[in-house]
Structure formats: C-alpha cells, structure tokens
Biopython code that builds the backbone (N, CA, C, O; Angstrom):
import numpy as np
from Bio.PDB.StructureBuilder import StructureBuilder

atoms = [
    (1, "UNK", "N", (48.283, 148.519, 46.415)),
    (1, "UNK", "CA", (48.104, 147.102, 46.150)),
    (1, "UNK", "C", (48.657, 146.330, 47.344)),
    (1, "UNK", "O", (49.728, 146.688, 47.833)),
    (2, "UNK", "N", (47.961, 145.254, 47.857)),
    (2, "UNK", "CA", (47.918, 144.654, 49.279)),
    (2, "UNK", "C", (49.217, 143.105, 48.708)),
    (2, "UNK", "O", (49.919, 143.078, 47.697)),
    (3, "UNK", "N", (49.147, 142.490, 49.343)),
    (3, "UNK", "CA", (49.889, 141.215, 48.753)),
    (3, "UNK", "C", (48.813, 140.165, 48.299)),
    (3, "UNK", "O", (49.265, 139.258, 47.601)),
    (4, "UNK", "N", (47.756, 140.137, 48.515)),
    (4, "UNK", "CA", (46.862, 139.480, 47.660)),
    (4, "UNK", "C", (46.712, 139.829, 46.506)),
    (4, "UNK", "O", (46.796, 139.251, 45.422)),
    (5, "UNK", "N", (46.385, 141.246, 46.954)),
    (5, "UNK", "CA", (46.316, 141.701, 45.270)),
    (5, "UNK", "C", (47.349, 141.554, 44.014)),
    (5, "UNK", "O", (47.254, 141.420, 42.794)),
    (6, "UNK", "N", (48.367, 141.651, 44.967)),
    (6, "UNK", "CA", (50.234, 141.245, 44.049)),
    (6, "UNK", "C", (50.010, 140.188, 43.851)),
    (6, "UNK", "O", (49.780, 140.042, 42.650)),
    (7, "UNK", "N", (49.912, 138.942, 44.603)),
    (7, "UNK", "CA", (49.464, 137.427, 43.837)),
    (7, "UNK", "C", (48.447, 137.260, 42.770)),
    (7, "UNK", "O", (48.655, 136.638, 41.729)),
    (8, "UNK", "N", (47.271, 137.883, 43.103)),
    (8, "UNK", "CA", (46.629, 137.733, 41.934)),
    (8, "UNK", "C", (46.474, 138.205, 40.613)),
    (8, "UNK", "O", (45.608, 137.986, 39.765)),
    (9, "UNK", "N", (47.575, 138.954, 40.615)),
    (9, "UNK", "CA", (48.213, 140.292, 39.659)),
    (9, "UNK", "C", (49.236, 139.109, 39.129)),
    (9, "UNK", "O", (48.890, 138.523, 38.104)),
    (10, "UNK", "N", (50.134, 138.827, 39.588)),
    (10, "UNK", "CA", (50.681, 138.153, 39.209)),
    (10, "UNK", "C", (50.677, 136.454, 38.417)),
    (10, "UNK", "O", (51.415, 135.975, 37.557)),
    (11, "UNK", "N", (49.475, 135.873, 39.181)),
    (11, "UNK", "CA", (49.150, 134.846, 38.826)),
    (11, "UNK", "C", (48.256, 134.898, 37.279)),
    (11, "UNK", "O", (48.080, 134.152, 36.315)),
    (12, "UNK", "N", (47.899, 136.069, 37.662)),
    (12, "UNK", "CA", (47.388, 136.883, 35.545)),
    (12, "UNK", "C", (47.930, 136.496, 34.867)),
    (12, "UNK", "O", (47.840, 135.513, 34.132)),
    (13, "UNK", "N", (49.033, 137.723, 35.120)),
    (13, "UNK", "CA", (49.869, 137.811, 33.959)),
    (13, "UNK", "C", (50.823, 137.122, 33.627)),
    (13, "UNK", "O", (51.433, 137.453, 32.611)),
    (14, "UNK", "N", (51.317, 135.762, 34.502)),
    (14, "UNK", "CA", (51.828, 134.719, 34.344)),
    (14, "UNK", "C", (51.236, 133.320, 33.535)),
    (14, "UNK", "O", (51.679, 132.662, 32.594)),
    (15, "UNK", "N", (50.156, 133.223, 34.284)),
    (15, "UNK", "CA", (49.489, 131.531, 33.713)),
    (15, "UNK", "C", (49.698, 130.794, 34.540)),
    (15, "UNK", "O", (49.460, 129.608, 34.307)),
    (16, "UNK", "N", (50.392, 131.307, 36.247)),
    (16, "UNK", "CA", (50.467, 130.385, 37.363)),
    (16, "UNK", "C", (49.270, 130.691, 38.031)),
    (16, "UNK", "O", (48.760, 131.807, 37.923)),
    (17, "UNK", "N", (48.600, 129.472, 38.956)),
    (17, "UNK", "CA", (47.914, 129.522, 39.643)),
    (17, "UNK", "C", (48.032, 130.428, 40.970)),
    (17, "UNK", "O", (49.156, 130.634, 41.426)),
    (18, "UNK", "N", (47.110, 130.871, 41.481)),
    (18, "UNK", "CA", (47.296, 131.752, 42.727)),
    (18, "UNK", "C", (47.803, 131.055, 43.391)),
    (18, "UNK", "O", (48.501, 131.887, 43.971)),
    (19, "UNK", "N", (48.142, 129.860, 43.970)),
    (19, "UNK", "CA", (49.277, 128.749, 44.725)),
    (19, "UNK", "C", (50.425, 129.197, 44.481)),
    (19, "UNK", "O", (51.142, 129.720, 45.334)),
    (20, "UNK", "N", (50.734, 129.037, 43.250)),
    (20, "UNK", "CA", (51.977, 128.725, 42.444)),
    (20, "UNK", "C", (52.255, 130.239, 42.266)),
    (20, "UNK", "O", (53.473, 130.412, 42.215)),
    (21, "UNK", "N", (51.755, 131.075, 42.185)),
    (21, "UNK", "CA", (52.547, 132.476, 42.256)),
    (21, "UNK", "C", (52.493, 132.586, 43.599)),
    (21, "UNK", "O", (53.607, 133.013, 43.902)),
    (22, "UNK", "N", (51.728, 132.426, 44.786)),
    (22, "UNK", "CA", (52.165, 132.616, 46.180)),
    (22, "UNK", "C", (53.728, 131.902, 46.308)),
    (22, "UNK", "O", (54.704, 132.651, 46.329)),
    (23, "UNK", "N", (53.836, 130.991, 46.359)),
    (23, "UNK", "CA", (55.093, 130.371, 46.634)),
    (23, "UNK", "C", (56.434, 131.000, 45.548)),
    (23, "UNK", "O", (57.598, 130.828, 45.910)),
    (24, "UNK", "N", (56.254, 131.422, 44.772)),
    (24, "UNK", "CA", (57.425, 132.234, 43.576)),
    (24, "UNK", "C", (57.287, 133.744, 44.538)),
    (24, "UNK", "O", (58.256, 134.501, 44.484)),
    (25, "UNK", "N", (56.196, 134.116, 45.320)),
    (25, "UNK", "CA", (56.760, 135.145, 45.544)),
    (25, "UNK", "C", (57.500, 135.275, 47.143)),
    (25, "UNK", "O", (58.399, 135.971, 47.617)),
    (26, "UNK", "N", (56.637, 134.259, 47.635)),
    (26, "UNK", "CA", (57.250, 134.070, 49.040)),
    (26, "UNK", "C", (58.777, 133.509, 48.866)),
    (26, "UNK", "O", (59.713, 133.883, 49.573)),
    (27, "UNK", "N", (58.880, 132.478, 47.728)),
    (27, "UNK", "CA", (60.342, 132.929, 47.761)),
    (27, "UNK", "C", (61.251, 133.465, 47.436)),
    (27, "UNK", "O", (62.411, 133.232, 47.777)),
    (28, "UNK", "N", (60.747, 134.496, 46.522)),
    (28, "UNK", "CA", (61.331, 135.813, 46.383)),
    (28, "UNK", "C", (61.998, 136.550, 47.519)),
    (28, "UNK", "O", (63.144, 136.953, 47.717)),
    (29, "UNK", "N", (60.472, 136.589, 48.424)),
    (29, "UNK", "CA", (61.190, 137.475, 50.022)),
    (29, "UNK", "C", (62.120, 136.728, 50.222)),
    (29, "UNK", "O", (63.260, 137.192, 50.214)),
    (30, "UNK", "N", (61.892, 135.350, 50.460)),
    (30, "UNK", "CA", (62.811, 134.880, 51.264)),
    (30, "UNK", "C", (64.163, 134.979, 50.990)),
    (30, "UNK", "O", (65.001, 135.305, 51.831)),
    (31, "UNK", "N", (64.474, 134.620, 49.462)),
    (31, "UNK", "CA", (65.495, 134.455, 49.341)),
    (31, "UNK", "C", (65.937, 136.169, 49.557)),
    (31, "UNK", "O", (66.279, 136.365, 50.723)),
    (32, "UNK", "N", (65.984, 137.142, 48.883)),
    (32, "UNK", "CA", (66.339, 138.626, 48.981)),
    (32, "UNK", "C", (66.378, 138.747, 50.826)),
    (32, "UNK", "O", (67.428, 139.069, 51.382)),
    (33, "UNK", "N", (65.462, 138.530, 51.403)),
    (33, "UNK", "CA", (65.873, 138.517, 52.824)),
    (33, "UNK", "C", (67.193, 138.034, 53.616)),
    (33, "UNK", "O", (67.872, 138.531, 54.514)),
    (34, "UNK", "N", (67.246, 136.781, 52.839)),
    (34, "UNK", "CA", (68.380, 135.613, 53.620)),
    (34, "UNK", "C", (69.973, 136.635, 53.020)),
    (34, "UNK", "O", (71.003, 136.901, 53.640)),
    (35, "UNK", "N", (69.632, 136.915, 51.875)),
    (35, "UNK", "CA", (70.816, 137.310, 51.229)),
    (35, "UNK", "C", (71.208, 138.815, 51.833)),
    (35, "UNK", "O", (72.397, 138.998, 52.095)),
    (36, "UNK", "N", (70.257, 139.905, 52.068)),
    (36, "UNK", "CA", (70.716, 140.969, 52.574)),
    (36, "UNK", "C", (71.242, 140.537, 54.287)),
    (36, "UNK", "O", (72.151, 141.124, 54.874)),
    (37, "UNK", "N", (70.580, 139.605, 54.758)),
    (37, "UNK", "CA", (71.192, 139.239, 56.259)),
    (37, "UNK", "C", (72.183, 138.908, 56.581)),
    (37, "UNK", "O", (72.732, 138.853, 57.681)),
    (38, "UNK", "N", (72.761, 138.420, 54.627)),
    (38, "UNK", "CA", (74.110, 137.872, 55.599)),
    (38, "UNK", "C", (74.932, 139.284, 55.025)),
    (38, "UNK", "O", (76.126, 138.990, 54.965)),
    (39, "UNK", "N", (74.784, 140.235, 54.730)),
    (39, "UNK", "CA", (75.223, 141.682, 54.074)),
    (39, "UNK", "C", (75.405, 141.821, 52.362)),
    (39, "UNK", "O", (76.169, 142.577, 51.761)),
    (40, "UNK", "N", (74.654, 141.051, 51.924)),
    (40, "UNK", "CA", (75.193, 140.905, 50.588)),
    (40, "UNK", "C", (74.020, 141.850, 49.629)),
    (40, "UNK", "O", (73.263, 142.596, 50.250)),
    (41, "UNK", "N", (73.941, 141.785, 48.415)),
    (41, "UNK", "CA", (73.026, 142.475, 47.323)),
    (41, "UNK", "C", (72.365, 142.291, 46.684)),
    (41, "UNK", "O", (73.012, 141.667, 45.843)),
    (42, "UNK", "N", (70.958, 142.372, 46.182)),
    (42, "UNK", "CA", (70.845, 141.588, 45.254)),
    (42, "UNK", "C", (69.774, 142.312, 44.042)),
    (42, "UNK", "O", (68.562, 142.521, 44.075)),
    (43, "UNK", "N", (70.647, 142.537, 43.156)),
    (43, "UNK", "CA", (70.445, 143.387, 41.949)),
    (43, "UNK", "C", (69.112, 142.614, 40.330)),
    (43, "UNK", "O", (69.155, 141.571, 39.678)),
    (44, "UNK", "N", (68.540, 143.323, 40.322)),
    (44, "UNK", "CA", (67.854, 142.644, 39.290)),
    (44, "UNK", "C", (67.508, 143.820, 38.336)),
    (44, "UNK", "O", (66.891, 144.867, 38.535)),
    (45, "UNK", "N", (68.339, 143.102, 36.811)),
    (45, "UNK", "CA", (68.564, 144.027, 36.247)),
    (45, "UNK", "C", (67.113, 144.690, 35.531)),
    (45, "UNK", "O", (66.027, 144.169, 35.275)),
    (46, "UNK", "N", (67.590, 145.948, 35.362)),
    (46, "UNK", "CA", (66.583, 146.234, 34.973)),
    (46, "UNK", "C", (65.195, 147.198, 35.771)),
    (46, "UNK", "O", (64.505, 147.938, 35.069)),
    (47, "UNK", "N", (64.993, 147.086, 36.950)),
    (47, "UNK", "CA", (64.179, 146.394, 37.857)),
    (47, "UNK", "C", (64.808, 147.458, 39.046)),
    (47, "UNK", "O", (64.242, 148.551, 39.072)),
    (48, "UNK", "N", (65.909, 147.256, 40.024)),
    (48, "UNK", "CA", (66.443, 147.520, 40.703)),
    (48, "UNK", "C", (67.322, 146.889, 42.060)),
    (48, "UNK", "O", (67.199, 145.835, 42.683)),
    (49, "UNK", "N", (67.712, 147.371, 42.118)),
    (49, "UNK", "CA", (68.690, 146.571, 43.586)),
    (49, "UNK", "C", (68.460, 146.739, 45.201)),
    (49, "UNK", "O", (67.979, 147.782, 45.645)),
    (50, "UNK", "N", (68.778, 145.810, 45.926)),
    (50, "UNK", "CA", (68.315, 145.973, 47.021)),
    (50, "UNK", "C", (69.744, 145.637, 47.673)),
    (50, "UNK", "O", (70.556, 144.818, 47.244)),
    (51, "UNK", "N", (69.861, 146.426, 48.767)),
    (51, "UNK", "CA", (71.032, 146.306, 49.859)),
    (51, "UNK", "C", (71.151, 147.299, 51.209)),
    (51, "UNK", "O", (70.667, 148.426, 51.314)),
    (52, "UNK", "N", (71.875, 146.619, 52.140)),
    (52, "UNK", "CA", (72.212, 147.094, 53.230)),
    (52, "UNK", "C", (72.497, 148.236, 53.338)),
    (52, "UNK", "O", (73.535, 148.531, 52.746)),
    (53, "UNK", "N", (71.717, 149.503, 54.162)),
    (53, "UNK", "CA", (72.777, 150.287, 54.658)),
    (53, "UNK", "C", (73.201, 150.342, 56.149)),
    (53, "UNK", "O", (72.624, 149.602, 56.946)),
    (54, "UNK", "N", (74.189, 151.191, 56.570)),
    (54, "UNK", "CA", (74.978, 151.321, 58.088)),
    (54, "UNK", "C", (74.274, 152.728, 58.194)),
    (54, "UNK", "O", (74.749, 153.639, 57.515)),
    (55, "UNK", "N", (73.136, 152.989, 59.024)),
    (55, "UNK", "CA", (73.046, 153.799, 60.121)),
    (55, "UNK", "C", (73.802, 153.926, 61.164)),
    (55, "UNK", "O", (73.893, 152.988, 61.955)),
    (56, "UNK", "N", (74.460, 155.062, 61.355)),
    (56, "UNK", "CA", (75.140, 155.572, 62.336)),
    (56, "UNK", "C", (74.140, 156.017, 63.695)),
    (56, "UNK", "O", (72.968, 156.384, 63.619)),
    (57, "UNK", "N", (74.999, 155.863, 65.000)),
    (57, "UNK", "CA", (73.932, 156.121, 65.908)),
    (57, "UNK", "C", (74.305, 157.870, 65.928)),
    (57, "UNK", "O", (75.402, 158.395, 65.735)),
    (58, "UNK", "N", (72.742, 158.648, 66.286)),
    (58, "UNK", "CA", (72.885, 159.736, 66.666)),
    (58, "UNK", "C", (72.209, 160.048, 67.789)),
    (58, "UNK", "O", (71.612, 159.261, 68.523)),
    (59, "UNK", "N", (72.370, 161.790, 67.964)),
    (59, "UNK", "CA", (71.036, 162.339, 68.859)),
    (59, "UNK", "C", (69.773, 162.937, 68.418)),
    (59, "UNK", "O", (69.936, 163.960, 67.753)),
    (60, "UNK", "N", (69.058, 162.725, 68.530)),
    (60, "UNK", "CA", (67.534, 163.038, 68.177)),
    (60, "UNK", "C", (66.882, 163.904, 69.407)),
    (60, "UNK", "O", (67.478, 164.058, 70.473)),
    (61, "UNK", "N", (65.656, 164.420, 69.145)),
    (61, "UNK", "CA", (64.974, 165.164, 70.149)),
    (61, "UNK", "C", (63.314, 164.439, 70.011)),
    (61, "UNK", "O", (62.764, 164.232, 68.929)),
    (62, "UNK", "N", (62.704, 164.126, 71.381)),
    (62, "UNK", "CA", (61.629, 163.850, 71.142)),
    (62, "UNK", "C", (60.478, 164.790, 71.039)),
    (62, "UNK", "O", (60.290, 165.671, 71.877)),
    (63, "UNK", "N", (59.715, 164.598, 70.015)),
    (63, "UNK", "CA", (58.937, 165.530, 69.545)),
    (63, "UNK", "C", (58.257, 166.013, 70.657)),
    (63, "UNK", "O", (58.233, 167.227, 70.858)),
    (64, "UNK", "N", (57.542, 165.013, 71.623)),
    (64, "UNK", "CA", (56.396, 165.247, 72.284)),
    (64, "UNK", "C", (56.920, 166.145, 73.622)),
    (64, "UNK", "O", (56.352, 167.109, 74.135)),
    (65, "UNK", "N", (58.344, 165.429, 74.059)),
    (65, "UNK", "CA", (59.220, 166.062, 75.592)),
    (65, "UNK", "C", (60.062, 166.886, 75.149)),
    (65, "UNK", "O", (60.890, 167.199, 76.005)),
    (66, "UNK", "N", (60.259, 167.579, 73.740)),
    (66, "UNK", "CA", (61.583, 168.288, 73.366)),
    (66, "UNK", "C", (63.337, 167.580, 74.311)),
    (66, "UNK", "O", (64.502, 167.969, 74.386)),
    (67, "UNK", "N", (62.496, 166.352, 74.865)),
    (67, "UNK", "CA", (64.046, 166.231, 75.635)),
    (67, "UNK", "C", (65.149, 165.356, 74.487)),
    (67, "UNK", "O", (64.629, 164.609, 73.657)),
    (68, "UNK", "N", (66.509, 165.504, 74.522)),
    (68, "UNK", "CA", (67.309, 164.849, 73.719)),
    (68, "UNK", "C", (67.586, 163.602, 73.690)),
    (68, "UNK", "O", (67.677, 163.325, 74.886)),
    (69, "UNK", "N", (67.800, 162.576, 73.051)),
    (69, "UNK", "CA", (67.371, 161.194, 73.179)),
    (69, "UNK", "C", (68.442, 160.894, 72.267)),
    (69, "UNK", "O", (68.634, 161.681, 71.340)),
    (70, "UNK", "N", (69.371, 159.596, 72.421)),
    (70, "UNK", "CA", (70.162, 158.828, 71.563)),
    (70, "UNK", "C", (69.455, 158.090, 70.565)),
    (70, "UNK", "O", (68.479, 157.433, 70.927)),
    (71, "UNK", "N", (69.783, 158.097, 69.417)),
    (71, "UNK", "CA", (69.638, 157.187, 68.643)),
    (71, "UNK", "C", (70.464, 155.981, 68.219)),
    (71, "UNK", "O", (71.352, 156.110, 67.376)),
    (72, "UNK", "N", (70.193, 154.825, 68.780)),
    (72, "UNK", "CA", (71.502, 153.812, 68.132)),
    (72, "UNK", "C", (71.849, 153.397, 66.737)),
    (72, "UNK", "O", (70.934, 153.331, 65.915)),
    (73, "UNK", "N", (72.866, 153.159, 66.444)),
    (73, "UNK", "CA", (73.511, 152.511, 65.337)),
    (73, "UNK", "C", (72.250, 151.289, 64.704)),
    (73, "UNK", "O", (71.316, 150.862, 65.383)),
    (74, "UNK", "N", (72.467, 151.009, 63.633)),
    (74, "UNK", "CA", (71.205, 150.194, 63.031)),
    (74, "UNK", "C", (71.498, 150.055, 61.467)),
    (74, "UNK", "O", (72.107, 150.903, 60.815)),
    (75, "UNK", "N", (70.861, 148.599, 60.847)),
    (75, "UNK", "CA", (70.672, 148.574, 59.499)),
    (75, "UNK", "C", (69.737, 148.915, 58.937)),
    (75, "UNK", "O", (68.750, 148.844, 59.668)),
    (76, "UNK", "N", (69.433, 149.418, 57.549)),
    (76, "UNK", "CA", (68.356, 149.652, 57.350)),
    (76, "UNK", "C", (68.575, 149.049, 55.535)),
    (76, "UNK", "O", (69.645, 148.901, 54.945)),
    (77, "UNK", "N", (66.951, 148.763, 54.920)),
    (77, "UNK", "CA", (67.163, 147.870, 54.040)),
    (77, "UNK", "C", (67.127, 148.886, 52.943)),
    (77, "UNK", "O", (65.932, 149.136, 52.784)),
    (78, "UNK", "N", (67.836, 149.595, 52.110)),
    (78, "UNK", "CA", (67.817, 150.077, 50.799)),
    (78, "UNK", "C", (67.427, 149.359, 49.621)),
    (78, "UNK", "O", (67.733, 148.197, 49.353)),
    (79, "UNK", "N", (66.770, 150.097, 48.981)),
    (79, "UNK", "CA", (66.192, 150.151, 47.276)),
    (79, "UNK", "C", (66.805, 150.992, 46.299)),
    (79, "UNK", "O", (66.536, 152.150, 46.618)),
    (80, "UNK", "N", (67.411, 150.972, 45.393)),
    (80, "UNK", "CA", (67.771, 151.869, 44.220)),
    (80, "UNK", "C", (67.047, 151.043, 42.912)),
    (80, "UNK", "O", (67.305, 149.895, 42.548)),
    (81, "UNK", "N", (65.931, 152.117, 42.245)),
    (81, "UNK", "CA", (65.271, 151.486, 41.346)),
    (81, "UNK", "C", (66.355, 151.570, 40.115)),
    (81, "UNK", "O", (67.308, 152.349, 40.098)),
    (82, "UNK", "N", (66.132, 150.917, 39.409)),
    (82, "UNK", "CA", (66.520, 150.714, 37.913)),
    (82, "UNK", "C", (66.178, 151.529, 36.543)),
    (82, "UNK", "O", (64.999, 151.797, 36.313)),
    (83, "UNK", "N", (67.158, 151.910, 35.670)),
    (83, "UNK", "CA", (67.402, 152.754, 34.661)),
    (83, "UNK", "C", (65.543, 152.241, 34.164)),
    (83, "UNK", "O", (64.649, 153.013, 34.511)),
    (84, "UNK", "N", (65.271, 151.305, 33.597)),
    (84, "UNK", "CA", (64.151, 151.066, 33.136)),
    (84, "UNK", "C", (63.186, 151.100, 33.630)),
    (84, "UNK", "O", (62.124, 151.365, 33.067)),
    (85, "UNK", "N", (63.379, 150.760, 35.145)),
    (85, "UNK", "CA", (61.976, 151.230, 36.267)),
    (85, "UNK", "C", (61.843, 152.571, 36.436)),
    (85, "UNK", "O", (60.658, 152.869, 36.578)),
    (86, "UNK", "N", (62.765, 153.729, 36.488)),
    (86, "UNK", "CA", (62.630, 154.958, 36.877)),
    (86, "UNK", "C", (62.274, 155.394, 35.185)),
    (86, "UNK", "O", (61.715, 156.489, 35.242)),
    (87, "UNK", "N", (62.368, 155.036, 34.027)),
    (87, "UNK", "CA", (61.735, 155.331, 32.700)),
    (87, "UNK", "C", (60.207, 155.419, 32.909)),
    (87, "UNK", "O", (59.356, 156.306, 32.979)),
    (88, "UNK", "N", (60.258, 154.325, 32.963)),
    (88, "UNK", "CA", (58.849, 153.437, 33.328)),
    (88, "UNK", "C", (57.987, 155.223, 34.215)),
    (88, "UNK", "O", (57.480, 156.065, 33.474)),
    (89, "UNK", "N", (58.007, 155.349, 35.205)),
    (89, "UNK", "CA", (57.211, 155.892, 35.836)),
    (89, "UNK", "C", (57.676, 157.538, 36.050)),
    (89, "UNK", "O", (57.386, 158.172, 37.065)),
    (90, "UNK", "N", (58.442, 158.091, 34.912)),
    (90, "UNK", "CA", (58.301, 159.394, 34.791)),
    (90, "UNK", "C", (57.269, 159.890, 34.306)),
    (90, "UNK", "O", (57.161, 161.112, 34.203)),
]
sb = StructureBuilder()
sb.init_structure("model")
sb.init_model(0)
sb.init_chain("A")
sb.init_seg("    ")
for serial, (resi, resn, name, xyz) in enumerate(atoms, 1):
    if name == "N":
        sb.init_residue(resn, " ", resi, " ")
    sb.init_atom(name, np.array(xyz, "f"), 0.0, 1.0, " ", f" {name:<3s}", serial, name[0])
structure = sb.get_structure()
C-alpha cells in the first residue's frame, strides 16, 4: 500500500475527506518525526512505539572490493509493534 492508497484507506474508514485525512496524516509524520529528533518516544498504545536507536560505528567489508571499510556511528529510527498489533497478524 503506497501513501495514496493509506489516505484513501483512511479517509473510508473515517468519514474524512481525502484532504482532511491527508493533513491528519501528514501530521502524524510530522509530529512523530519532530519528537524522535529531539530523542524522545512516542508510544501508541496498543499499536506500537517508535524511538531512537545509537548505532555504533564499525568495520564492514565491501561486497564488490572485499576491501575493509569503516562504518560510522549513526541513528537509526526503531519500531516495536504492540501486544495487539503483533495478535492482530499472527
């Protein structure tokens, strides 16, 4: 499912217009974006949580040159689904 298709999925099963669910979901990102940037969490129950992790830098090998290559330090954005979402799709 594309993000059109999520709006218009959504604008269904709501009773909002495809406008009006674009903007509920754009600020969805936004806000979950703004909030993991400044390092924080943001849990929805049920559903699941989203937060920061700390990648450590390592060494890696490149596939194509077998030569050894650093990897730097980095964030990366975690998901842990929810008791009722992981029900949901066993």
């Amino acid at each position: 499912m594309n993000k059109t298709e999520f709006i218009s999925a959504v604008a269904e099963k709501s009773g909002l217009s495809k406008i009006d669910a674009k903007k509920a979901i754009e600020a969805f990102v936004e806000t979950v974006s703004t909030e993991l940037k400044k390092g924080g969490k943001v849990a929805l129950l049920g559903f699941g949580s989203f937060s920061v992790a700390e990648k450590s830098a390592r060494k890696g090998v490149n596939p194509k040159t077998k030569e050894p290559i650093d990897i730097p330090a980095r964030k990366a954005v975690k998901f842990k689904a929810g008791a009722e979402l992981s029900d949901i799709i066993k």
